[in-house]
N, C-alpha and C positions, 0 to 999 in steps of 0.2 A: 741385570740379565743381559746375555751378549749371546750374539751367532754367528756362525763362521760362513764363510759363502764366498763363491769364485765367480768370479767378473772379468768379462773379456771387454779390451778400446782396441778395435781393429785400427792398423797405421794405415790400412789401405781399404776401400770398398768392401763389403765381403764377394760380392759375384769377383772382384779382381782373388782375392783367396782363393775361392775355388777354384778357378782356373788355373792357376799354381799348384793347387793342388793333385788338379784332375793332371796337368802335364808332369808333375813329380813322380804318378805314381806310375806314370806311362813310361818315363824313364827307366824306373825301378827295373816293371816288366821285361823293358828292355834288357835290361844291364843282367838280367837272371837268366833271361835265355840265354844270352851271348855266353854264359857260365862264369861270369867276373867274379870272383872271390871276395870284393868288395863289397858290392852292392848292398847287403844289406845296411854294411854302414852309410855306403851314400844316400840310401833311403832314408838312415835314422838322422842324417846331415839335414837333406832336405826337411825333415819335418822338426827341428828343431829352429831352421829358419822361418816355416811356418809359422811355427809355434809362437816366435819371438815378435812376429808382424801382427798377433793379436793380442798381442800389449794383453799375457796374463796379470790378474792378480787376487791376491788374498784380504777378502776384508771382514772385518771383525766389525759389527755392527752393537755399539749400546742402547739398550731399549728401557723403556719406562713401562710396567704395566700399569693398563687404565681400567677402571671400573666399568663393569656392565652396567648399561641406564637400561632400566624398568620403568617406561611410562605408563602413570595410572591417572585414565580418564574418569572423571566424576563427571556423571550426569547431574546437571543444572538444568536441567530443563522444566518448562511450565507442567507437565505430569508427575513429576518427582515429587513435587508439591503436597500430593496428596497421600492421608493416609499417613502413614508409617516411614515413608519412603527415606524423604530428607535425613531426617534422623537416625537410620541404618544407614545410610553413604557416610554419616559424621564418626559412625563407630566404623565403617569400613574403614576408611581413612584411620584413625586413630591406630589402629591396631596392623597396617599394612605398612607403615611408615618405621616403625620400630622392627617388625620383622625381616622386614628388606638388609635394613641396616644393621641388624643381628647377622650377616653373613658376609661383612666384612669389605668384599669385593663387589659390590654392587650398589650403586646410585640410586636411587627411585628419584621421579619426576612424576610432579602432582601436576595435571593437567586440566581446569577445569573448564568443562564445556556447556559456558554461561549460556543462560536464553537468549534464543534470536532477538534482531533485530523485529519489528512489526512488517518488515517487506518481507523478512525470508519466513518458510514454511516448516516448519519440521523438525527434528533431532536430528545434529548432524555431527555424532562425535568422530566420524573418521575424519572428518574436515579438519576437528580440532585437535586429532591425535594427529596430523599431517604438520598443521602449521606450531604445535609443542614441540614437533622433534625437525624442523628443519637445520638448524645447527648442530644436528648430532650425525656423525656417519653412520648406514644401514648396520655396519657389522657389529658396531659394540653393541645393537641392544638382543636381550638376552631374551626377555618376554615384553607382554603389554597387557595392560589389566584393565579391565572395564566395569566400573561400579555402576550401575543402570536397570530401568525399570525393563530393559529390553524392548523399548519403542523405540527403533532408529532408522531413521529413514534416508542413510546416503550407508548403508550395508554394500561393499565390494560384490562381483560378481565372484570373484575367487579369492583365495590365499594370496597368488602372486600378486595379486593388483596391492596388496597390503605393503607393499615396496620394500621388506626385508622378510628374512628368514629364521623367523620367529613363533613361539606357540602365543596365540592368544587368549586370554583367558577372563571371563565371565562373569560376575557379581552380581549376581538377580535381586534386584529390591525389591519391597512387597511381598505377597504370600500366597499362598492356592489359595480359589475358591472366592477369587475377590467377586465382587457385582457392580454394572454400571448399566444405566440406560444412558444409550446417546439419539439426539436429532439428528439425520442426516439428510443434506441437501441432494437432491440426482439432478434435479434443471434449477434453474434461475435466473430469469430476464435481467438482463441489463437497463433495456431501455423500454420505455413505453407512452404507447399516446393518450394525452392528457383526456378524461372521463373512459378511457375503453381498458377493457378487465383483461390483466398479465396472468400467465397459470405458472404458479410454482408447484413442485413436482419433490416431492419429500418423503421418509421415511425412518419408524420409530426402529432401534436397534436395541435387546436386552441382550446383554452378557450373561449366562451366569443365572438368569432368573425366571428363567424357562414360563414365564406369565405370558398367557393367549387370550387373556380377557383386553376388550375393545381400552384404546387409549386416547384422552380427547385431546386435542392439540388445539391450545389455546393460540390466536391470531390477535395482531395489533399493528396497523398503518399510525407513523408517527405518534404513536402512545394510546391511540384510540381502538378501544376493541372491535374485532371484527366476527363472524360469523365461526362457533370454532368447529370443528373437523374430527369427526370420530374414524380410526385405523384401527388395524390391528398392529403388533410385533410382526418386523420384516415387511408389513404390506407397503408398496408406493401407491402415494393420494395425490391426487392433483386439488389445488387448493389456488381457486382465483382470489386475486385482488384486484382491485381499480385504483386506477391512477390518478390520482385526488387533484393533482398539482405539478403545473413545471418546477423543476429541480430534483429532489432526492426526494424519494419519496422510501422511508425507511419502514421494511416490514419485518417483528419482529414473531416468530414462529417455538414454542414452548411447550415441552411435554410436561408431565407431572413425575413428581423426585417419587423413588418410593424408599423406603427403609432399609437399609445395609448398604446403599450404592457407595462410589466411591468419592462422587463428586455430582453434582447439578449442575457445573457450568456446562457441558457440555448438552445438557439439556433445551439448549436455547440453540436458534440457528437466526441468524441476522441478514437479509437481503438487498440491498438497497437501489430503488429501481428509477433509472434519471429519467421525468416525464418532459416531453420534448409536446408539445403544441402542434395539431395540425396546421389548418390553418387557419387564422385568426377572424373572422366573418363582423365585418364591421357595417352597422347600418348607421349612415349618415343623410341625416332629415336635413335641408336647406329650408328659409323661409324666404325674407327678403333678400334678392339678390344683394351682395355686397363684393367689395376685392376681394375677402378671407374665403370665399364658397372656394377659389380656385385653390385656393393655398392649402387650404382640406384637402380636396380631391389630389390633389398632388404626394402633399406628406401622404397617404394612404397608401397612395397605390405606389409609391416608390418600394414598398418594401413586398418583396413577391411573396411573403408568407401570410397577409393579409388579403381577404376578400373582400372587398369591400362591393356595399347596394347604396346606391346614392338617389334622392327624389328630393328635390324642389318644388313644395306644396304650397302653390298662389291660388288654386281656386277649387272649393269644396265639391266636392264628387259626387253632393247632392244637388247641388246650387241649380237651380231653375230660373231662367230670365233670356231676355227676348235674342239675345245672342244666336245667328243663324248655326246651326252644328258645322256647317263646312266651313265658319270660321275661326272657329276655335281652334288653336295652334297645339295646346296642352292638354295630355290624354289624363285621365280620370286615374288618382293616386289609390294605389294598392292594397287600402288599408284593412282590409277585412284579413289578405294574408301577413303582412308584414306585421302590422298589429295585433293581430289575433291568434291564426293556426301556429306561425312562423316566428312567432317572436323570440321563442325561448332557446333558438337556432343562433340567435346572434349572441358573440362573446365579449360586443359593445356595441350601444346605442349611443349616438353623439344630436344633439338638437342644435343646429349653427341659426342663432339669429332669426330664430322660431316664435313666433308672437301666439298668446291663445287668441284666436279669431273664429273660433268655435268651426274651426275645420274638422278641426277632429273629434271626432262624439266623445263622451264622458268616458260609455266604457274604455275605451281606448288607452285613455289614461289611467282608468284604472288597470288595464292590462303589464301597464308598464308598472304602477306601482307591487303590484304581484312579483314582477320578472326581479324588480332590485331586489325586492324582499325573501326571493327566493335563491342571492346569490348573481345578480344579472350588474352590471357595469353600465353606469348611465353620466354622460358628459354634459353640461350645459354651458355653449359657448353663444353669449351675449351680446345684446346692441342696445342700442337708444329705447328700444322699446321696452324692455326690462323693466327700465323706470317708471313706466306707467302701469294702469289697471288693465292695460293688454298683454304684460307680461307674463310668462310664463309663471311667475312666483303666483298669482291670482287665477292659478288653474288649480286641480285638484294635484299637481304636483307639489304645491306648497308642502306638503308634510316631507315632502326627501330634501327641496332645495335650500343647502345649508347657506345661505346667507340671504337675508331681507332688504329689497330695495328701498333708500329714502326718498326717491321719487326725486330725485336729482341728479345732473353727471358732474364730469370734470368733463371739460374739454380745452386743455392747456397742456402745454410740453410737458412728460412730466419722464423716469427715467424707473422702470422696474425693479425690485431690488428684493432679495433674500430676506424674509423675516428672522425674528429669533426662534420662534420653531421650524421656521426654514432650516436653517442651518444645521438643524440634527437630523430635519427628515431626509431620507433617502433621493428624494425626488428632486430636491432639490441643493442636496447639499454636494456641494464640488462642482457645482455649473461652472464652465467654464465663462470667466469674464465677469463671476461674481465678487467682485472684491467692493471694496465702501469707497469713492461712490463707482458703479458698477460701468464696464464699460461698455454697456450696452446701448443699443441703440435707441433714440426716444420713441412715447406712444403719446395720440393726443386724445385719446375719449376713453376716458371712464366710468363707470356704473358705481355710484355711492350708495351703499349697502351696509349692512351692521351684519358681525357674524350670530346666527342662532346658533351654530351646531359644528362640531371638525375645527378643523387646525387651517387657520391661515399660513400660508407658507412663502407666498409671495405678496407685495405692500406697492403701490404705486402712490398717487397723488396723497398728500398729508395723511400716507403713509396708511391708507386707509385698502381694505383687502383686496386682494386681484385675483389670487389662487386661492380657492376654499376646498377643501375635501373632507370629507365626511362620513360615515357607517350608517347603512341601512341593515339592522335586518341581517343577513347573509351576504347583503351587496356591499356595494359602494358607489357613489356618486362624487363627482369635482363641477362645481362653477367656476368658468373662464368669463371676468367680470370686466370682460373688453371685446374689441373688436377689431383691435388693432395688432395682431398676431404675424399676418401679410405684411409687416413694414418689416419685422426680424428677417422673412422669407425672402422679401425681395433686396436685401441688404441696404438697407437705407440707414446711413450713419454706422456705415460695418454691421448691421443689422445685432443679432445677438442668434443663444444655445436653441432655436425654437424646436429643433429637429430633436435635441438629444432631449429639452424639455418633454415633445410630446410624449415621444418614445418610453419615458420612464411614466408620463401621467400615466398613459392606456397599459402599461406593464401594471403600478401598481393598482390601477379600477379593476384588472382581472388577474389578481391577488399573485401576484408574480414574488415568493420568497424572499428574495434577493430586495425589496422594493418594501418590505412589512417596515410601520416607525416603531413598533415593538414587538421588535422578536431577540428570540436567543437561538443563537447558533454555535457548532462544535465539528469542528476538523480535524482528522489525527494524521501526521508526518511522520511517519515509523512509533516511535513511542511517543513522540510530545504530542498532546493534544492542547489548541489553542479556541478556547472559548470566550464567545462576544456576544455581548450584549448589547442592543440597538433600543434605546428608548428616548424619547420626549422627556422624559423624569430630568431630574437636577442630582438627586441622587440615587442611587440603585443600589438594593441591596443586593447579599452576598448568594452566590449560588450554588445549592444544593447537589452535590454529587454521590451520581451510588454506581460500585466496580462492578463487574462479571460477578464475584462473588456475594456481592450483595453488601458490601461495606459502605456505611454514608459518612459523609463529611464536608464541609462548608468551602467554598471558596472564595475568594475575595476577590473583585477584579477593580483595575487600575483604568481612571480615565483615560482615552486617546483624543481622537480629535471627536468635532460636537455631535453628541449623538451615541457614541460608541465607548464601551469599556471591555475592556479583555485583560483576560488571564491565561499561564501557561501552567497543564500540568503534565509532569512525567507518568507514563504508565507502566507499571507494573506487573500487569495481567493485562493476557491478551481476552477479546471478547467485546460485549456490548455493554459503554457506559452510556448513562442517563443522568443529563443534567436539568435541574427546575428551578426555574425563576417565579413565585406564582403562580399561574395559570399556564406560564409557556414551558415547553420542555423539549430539549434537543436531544438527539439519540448521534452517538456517533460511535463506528465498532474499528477495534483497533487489532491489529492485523486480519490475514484471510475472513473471509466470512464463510468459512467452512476449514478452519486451519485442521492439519494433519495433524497436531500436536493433540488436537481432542479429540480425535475420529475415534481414537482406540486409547484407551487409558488402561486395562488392564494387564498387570503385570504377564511377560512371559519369557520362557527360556529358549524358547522353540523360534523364534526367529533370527538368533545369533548363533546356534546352535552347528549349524551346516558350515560355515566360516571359519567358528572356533576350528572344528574337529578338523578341519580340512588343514588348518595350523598346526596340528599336534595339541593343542589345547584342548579347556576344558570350557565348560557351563553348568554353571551350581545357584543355587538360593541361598542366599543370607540366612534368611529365617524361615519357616517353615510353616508356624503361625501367628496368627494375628498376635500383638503384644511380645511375639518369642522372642528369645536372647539369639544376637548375630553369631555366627558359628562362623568363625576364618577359617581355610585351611590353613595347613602348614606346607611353610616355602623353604623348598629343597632347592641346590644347585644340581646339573645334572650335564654329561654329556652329550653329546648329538643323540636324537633317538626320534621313532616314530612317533612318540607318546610324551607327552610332557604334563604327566598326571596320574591322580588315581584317585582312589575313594574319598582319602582325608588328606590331598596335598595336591599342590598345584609346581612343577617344575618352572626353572630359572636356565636356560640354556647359557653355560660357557663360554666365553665367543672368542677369551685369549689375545683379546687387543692390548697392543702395543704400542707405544709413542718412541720413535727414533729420535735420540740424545746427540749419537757422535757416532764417528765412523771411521775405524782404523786400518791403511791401505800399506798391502806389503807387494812390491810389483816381483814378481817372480820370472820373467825374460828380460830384463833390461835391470842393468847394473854388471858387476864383477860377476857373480854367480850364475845371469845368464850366459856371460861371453865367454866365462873359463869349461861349461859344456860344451859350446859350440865349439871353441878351440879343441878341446880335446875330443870331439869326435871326429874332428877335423883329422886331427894328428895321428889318431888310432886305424883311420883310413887309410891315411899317408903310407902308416909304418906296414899294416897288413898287406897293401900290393905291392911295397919296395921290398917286402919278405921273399913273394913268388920270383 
């Protein structure tokens, strides 16, 4: 194919032309008033020299014609999924690929508009029709085709924003008449303080199923059922929970499936609400003055998110003897509130070097045995007296305190060190300055004790226990089976970790997540989710996982360092997985917790519709009903035109692109041909006024 076409290389400026021009034609006027006989030829002089200053010429252009590209987006998305869908884009496709290319002149481009990422939200096929056709130029494409359930959520405000001039056209998946119930989130706290009750703010939605009878919404705080919630369709409930615990507190919210719908996932809504701790209300009991009382009061109150109540009890509040009252220095200890009304106020009880000297009445102690057992965090941190029948072990606390004294100390250098359950537990594993032998700094008195109960975690003299911890009940309790804690604090021999030691004790006494020796947990990073498991075990078996969809399967996880094994798996479906180890069970939900991808699952035409038309295109259904056979149009090429469509056919606009090959230049003022005009207009001038 070739085209003919005239090209001007001006020799000079053009504004310099035009004014040549403009003074030529001034001339002219001139030279015709004055009635010169010539003139017309010195006109035709001048504008032949014009003429020759802009370098005419003739070129013949050879051209390639290129095929019109037809992009056809296939919706991949997590809705497609369901139903019928997948399966009619596979016979779209089949049957749209052959057609195209039955007309000779035209390219199709499959475009497929895989499922997001777990950070993005949404259907986003104009994105993926954007970044499919960035190597093609706007003109050659002719149409664009959209195979889709018609849930898209990055839809243009207009035609033009679609960056060419093109009809777009429509492939509805799915069928009339579909049905779904969906969960839909309205509020959802983020955050929340630990025991006070967050309101989430929810509501049930039926497509299609026009049911007004009440709908219970089942409720679960990390796996465990909660109170459930009767709505109606369309109604918003506010539906409290409490915040059980620092960290994630995962709440998972669940209508009931009914028969025709088109899916159940969407049936669930997934919350997860981070409990942040007010403030931590620590009561620490002193007995015998020692150095460690200050080292207490210190570590405590350094940290401003702790309150702490501190009392050093040397003489009972009943004690009667001949002591005058204006001499008595120390006021009468608080026990009826601290112990009694107020106790279950405190989120740790610490006993520093506390002897039974029957100061404190019986109940008392029984108050505290209630509080562990009720979930209450109880520390005992030890002296010389321990050893004896005035120790605390020979009160009625005996039943919580996990280790028995032999009625003997150590009191020789001796050097702290990580046991072998140390080193998986949380609390103590990754101290810093634990390495064999440890570079911390010496103690010299210790409490020889045999363990009854819990996990040693720390070992001093011939390696006998220093840290015990142990389960009460709902509580928890640790014996510090020293007194020499102040030598770490005052740095004596680079002292050692005591700060980040205690930090983690008092985290895990008041059941801090992050701090459990056997738990399982589950994180998701777009699609990978990375699950661990934290156990004392040697070995651990494999962990039970179940999808959005309700699919189960086993996973196997790989030792890491002591204590921990983890696995990675890739997700497939967005929503809330559920993984169990035994007893423990991690929930971790992967993308949005209210994605747009499920808000609306049912098929429709009506929101690509305005777009299409506004293109010159069309919007049509595949199938029409459930099980029906795909019905393609037929694709015609077509003209420019308002409409690129009709009942049973979808148009293909023309677009006549070209690729330029070579380019043939014939100059038409410069050579022989131009000089022998301008001679002879020259001459013809000459000879006409040497006539007169």
């Amino acid at each position: 194919m070739s085209e003919l076409s005239l090209a001007f290389t001006p020799l000079l400026p053009w504004p310099a032309l035009a004014a040549l021009s403009v003074a030529a034609i001034v001339v002219a006027l001139l030279s015709l008033r004055a009635g010169g006989r010539g003139a017309p030829l010195r006109l035709a002089t001048l504008a032949l020299v014009l003429l020759a200053l802009t370098d005419p010429s003739l070129l013949r252009e050879q051209r390639e014609p290129l095929k019109t590209i037809v992009p056809i987006v296939l919706d991949r998305s997590e809705s497609q999924s369901f139903g019928e869908r997948m399966a009619q884009t596979e016979a779209a496709k089949a049957a749209l690929e052959p057609a195209l290319q039955k007309l000779g002149d035209i390219e199709p481009r499959f475009i497929d508009a895989a499922r997001p990422g777990a950070e993005a939200d949404g259907t986003r096929l104009f994105q993926a029709l954007e970044e499919g056709l960035k190597d093609v130029p706007r003109e050659r494409i002719g149409a664009a085709i959209m195979v889709t359930d018609g849930i898209v959520h990055d839809i243009p405000a207009s035609a033009a924003a679609l960056g060419f001039k093109a009809p777009l056209h429509v492939l509805v998946t799915g069928h009339e008449g579909e049905r779904d119930r969906r969960l839909e989130l309205i509020e959802a706290p983020r955050f929340g303080i630990v025991g006070k009750d967050q309101t989430i703010r929810a509501r049930v939605v039926d497509s299609n199923l026009g049911g007004k009878e009440p709908v219970v919404i089942a409720t679960r705080r990390d796996g465990e059922a909660l109170e459930p919630i009767v709505a109606r369709a369309g109604e918003i409930v506010d539906i409290p929970v409490r915040v059980a615990h620092g960290g994630a507190n995962v709440v998972e919210l669940e209508a009931p499936t009914l028969p025709g719908e088109l899916t159940a996932v969407n049936n669930k809504a997934v919350v997860t609400i981070e409990g942040v701790r007010d403030k931590l209300k620590v009561l620490l009991v002193s007995g015998e003055p020692n150095p460690g009382e200050r080292s207490w009061r210190n570590l405590l109150r350094s940290d401003a998110n702790v309150d702490l109540v501190h009392f050093t009890i040397l003489r009972p509040p009943e004690k009667l003897d001949g002591t005058p009252p204006h001499e008595l220095s120390l006021i009468a200890f608080p026990t009826a509130d601290l112990f009694g009304r107020k106790i279950n106020e405190f989120d740790l009880i610490i006993f520093d070097r506390y002897s039974n000297q029957t100061i404190l009445p019986s109940v008392y102690f029984d108050n505290i045995l209630r509080y562990v057992d009720n979930g209450g965090a109880f520390l005992v941190a030890t002296g010389p007296d321990f050893a004896t029948v005035q120790g605390l072990y020979y009160s009625p606390l005996e039943s919580i305190i996990p280790a028995r004294p032999n009625g003997s100390l150590y009191e020789r250098a001796f050097r702290a060190k990580v046991s072998k359950e140390g080193e998986k537990h949380p609390v103590t594993r990754g101290l810093a300055g634990a390495k064999n032998p440890p570079s911390w700094g010496e103690w010299f008195r210790q409490v020889d004790t045999e363990v009854v109960k819990g996990n040693s975690i720390l070992t001093g003299a011939n390696d006998k226990p220093l840290l015990v911890l142990s389960r009460e009940g709902k509580g928890r309790v640790a014996a510090l089976l020293t007194d020499q804690l102040w030598l770490w604090a005052r740095g004596y021999q680079t002292g050692g970790p005591h700060i980040d030691l205690m930090r983690r004790l008092a985290h895990w006494l008041m059941k801090e997540p992050d701090l459990e020796e056997e738990a399982l947990r589950a994180s998701a990073h777009g699609r990978d989710i990375e699950i661990e498991r934290q156990s004392l075990e040697e070995n651990v078996a494999p962990v039970t996982m179940t999808t959005p969809s309700g699919a189960i399967s086993q996973i196997t996880l790989a030792p890491g360092e002591p204590g921990l094994s983890r696995a990675h798996h890739l997700a497939k479906e967005m929503g809330l997985y559920r993984f169990q180890s035994g007893d423990l069970t991690a929930l971790v939900n992967v993308g949005p917790e209210n994605p747009r991808e499920l808000r609306e699952v049912v098929s429709t035409p009506e929101k690509l519709r305005p777009l299409a038309e506004a293109s010159g295109g069309t919007v049509r259904r595949l199938s029409k009903d459930r099980g029906g056979a795909v019905i393609l149009p037929r694709i015609v090429e077509m003209r420019e035109a308002s409409v690129f469509g009709g009942a049973d056919y979808i148009g293909v606009k023309r677009t006549g692109a070209s690729a330029l090959i070579g380019v043939e230049t014939a100059p038409l003022a410069i050579g022989l041909w131009g000089l022998a005009a301008l001679l002879g207009v020259i001459v013809l001038a000459w000879a006409w006024e040497g006539r007169r």
